[in-house]
N, C-alpha and C positions, 0 to 999 in steps of 0.2 A: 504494500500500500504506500503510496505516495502523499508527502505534505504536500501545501502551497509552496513550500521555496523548495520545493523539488527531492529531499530527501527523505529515503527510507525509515516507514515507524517501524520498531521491533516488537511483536504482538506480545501483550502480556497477559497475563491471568484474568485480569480485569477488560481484556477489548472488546467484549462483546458489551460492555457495558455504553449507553448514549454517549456520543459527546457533544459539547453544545455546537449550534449551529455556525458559529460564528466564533470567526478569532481575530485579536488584535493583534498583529505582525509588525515588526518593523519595517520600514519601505528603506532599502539600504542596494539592491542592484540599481546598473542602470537601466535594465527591460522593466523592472518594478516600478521605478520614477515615471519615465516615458509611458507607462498603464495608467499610472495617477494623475498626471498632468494631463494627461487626455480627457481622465474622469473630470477636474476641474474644469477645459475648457468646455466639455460637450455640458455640463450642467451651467455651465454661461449663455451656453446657446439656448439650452431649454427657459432657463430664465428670460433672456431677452425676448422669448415666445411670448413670455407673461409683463410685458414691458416694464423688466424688470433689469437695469445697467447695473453689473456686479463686474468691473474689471477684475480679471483673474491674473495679470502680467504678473504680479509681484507675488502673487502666490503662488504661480507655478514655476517661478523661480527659485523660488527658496524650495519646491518639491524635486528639482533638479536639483539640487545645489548641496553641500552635507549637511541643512538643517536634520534636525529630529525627526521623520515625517510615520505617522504608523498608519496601516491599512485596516480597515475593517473590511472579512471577508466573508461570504457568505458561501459555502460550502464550496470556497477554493476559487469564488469569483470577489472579484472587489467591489465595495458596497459604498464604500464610503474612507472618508480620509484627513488628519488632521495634521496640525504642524506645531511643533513646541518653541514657545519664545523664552527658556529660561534665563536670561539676561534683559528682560526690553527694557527700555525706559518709561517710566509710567507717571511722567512729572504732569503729565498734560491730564492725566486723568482725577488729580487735585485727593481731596478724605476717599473719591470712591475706589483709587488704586492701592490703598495702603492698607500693611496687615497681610496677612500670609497667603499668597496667593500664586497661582500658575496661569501663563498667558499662553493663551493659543490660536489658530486661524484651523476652522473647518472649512471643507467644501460644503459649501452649505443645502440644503436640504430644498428640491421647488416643489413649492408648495400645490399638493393634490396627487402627487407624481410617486416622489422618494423619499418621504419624511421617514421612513422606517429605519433610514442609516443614523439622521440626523436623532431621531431620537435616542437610538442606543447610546451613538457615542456621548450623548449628551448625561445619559444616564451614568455610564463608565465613568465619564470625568467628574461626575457631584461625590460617587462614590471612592475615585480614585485621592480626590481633592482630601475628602475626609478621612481616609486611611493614611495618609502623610502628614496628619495634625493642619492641614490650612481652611481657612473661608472659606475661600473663592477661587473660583475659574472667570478667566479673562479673557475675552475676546474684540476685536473691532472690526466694523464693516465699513465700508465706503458709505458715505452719506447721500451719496445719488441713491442708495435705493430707494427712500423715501421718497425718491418722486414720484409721478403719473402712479400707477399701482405698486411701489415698490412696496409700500405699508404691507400688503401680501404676506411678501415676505417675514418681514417686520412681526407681523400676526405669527403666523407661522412656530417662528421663535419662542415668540411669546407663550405659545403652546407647549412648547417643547418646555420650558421653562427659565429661559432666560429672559432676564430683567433687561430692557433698557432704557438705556440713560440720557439725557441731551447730547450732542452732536459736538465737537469739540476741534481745534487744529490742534492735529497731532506734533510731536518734535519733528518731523520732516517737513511740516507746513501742510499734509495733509486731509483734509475733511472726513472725520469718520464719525460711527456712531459708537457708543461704547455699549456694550453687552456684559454682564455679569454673570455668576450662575456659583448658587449657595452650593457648597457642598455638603453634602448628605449620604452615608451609607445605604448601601442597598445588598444586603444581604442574600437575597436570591440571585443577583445577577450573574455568580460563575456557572448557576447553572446556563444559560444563554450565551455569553461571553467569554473563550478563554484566551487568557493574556499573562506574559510574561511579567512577573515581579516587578521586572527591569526593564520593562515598556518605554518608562521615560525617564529622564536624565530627575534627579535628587530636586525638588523645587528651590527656586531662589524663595527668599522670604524677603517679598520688600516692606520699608518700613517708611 
């Protein structure tokens, strides 16, 4: 039997036993990056379907690039996909960036379509959040999606359960929205979910 990254499992005592549907992987070749970066542009396009402007340049640069990026997979297909900013700078995001927290960029979820990625991982990180002792999970969007039907999306989110916040110029001079998300244990979730200890890099604690 074959993984997602191509190598042999060794059958144990226990293989007949379920396993969950889905795994967090690292995104670390480069046919793995170029899979993901594909997944971010094509849900740009699905987006811009729903006239909805989510430039994706700078994320799928950093999915090339040796950021952090892990894969959500859905029986050895990719489902969905995020990216870790354990260093950013969060001076722009004033009381609501401070205090122990991990910053990150999803491909984000369009809405009626594929919220089914966007919810897990969404779920994995309140629960990953609170197993590493922090608040918060941190994320930003581009502030154009708020235009024409962007709110959509926005909604969407808000679903899933992140919080946002007014709209703000970033340290690169950029307009985004800021998004939040409590962390919270979820104790069922390895059933659904399995993920490496070591998924993501030790959080920064900002203060």
């Amino acid at each position: 039997m074959m993984s997602v990254k191509g190598t042999s499992r060794v059958p144990t005592a226990d293989s007949t036993a379920v396993r969950p549907a889905y795994e967090l992987l690292p995104v670390v070749t480069g046919a793995a990056r170029a899979e993901a970066a594909a997944l971010a542009e094509d849900t740009a396009r699905q987006l811009a379907e729903q006239c909805v402007n989510h430039p994706t340049g700078q994320l799928v640069d950093l999915i090339r690039s040796q950021a952090t990026v892990l894969g959500l997979y859905e029986d050895g297909v990719l489902a969905g996909c995020l990216v870790a900013h354990p260093n950013s700078d969060m001076r722009h995001w004033g009381a609501h960036g401070r205090g122990r927290g991990l910053c990150v960029s999803l491909i984000p979820p369009v809405p009626g379509r594929n919220e089914q990625s966007g919810r897990l991982l969404t779920l994995w990180l309140a629960d990953h959040a609170a197993r590493n002792g922090l608040e918060w999970v941190w994320w930003e969007i581009p502030a154009t999606v708020t235009s024409t039907k962007g709110t959509t999306l926005l909604n969407a989110l808000r679903d899933l359960g992140w919080d946002d916040l007014p709209a703000v110029r970033s340290t690169a001079g950029e307009h985004v929205v800021r998004l939040r998300l409590r962390a919270e244990l979820r104790g069922a979730l390895p059933a659904v979910i399995s993920a490496p200890d070591t998924a993501l890099p030790r959080p920064v604690v900002s203060t």
